[in-house]
DOBAPA-488182 format. One record per residue (C-alpha): residue number from 1; x negated, y negated, z. Coordinates in steps of 0.25 Angstrom, whole numbers. Layout:
BEGIN
PT   resi       X       Y       Z
PT    NUM       X       Y       Z
...
***
This chain:
BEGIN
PT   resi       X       Y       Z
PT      1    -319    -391     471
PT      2    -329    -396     462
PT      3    -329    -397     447
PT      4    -328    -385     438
PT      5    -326    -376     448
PT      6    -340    -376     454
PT      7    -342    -377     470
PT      8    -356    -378     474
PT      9    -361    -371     485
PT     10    -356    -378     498
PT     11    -371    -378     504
PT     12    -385    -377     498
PT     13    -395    -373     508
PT     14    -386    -376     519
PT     15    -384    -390     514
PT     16    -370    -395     510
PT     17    -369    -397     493
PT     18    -362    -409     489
PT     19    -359    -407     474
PT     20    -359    -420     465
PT     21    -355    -420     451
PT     22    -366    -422     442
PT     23    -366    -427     425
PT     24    -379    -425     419
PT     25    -377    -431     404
PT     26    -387    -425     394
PT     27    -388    -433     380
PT     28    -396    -428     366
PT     29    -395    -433     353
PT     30    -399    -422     344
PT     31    -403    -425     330
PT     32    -396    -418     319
PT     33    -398    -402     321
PT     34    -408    -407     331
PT     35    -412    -400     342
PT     36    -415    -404     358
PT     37    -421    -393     367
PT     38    -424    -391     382
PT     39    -417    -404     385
PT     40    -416    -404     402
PT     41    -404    -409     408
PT     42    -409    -410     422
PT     43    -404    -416     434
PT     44    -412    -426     442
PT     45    -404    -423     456
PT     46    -410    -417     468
PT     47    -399    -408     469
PT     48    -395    -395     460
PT     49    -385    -397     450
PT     50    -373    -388     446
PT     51    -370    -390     430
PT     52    -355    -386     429
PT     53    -349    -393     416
PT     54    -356    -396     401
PT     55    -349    -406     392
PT     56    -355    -418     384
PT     57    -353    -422     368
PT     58    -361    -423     355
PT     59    -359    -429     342
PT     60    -363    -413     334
PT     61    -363    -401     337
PT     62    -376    -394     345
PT     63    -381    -381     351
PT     64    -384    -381     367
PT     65    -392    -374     377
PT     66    -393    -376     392
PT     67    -402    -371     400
PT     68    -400    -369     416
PT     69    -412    -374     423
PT     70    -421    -360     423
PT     71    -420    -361     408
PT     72    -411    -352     407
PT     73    -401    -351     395
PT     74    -384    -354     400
PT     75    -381    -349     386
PT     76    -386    -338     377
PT     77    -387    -346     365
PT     78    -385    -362     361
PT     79    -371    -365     363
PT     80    -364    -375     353
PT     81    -360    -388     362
PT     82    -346    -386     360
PT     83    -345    -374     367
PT     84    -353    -377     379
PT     85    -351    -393     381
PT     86    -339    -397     384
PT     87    -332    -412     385
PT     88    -330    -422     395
PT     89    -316    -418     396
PT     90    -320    -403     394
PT     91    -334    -398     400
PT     92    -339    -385     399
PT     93    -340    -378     411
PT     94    -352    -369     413
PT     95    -348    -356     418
PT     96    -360    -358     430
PT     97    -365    -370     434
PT     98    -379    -373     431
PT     99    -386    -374     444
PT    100    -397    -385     442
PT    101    -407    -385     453
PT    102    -413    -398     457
PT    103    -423    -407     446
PT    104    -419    -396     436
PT    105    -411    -397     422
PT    106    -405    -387     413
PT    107    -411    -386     400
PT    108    -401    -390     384
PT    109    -406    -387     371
PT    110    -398    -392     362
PT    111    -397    -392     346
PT    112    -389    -401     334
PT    113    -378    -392     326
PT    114    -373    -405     320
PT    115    -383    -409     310
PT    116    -383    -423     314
PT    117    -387    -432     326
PT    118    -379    -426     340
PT    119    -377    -434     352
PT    120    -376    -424     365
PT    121    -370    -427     378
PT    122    -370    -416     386
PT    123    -365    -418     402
PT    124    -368    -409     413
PT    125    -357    -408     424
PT    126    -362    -404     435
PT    127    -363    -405     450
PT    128    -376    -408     461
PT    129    -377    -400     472
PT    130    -382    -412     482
PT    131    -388    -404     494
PT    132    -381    -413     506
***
C-alpha cells in the first residue's frame, strides 16, 4: 500500500507504473503584509506527478492559494496556512491528489497576515508515476 492511502493505477498505457516518493520543497520570504502571486511549484521530472500531502512552517501567519495545473482554484477562497498546511509530524491530506502532468506545476498565491517579515516553507508530498 502506498502512502496516504493512494494506489496508482497498476499500468499507464499498458506499461507498468513504478511510484516513487517525491518532496518538492517550496521557500518565500514575504515582506510584512507582503504579497507573492502566480508562484509555480513545478516538477522537472518526465513523468506525472501525484500531490498527496501539504505541510511546511513560517514565521507568521499568511493566506494561500494553489492552483491545479489548468488554473483551476482547489479552494473557493484563500485559505489561512493553518488550516491547510500541516506539519512534518502532521501533513494535510488532500482529499484528491493533484494529478500533475509532465513539465507542468500547480500555481501559489500567497499573502503576509503577520505584519512583519515571514519565512514560508511549504513541502509537497507526493508520488511520480515512473512509466517502466
Amino acid at each position: 500500500m502506498m502512502p496516504y492511502g493512494y494506489e496508482p493505477p497498476p499500468t499507464k498505457n499498458g506499461r507498468a507504473v513504478q511510484p516513487e516518493t517525491v518532496l518538492r520543497v517550496f521557500d518565500k520570504v514575504l515582506a510584512g503584509n507582503g504579497e507573492s502571486n502566480n508562484q509555480l511549484v513545478s516538477f522537472d521530472d518526465l513523468q506525472e506527478v501525484a500531490v498527496l500531502a501539504l505541510c511546511g512552517s513560517q514565521t507568521g501567519n499568511y493566506q494561500i492559494e494553489i492552483k491545479d495545473p489548468r488554473g483551476r482554484n482547489i479552494t473557493s477562497a484563500p485559505v489561512r496556512n493553518m488550516n491547510l498546511i500541516g506539519t512534518a509530524q502532521f501533513p494535510v491530506l488532500l482529499p484528491a491528489p493533484i494529478q500533475v502532468p509532465a513539465k507542468q506545476g500547480i500555481t501559489l498565491n500567497l499573502k503576509d497576515l503577520s505584519g512583519s517579515q515571514n519565512t514560508i516553507q511549504i513541502v509537497l508530498i507526493s508520488i511520480r508515476l515512473n512509466v517502466l
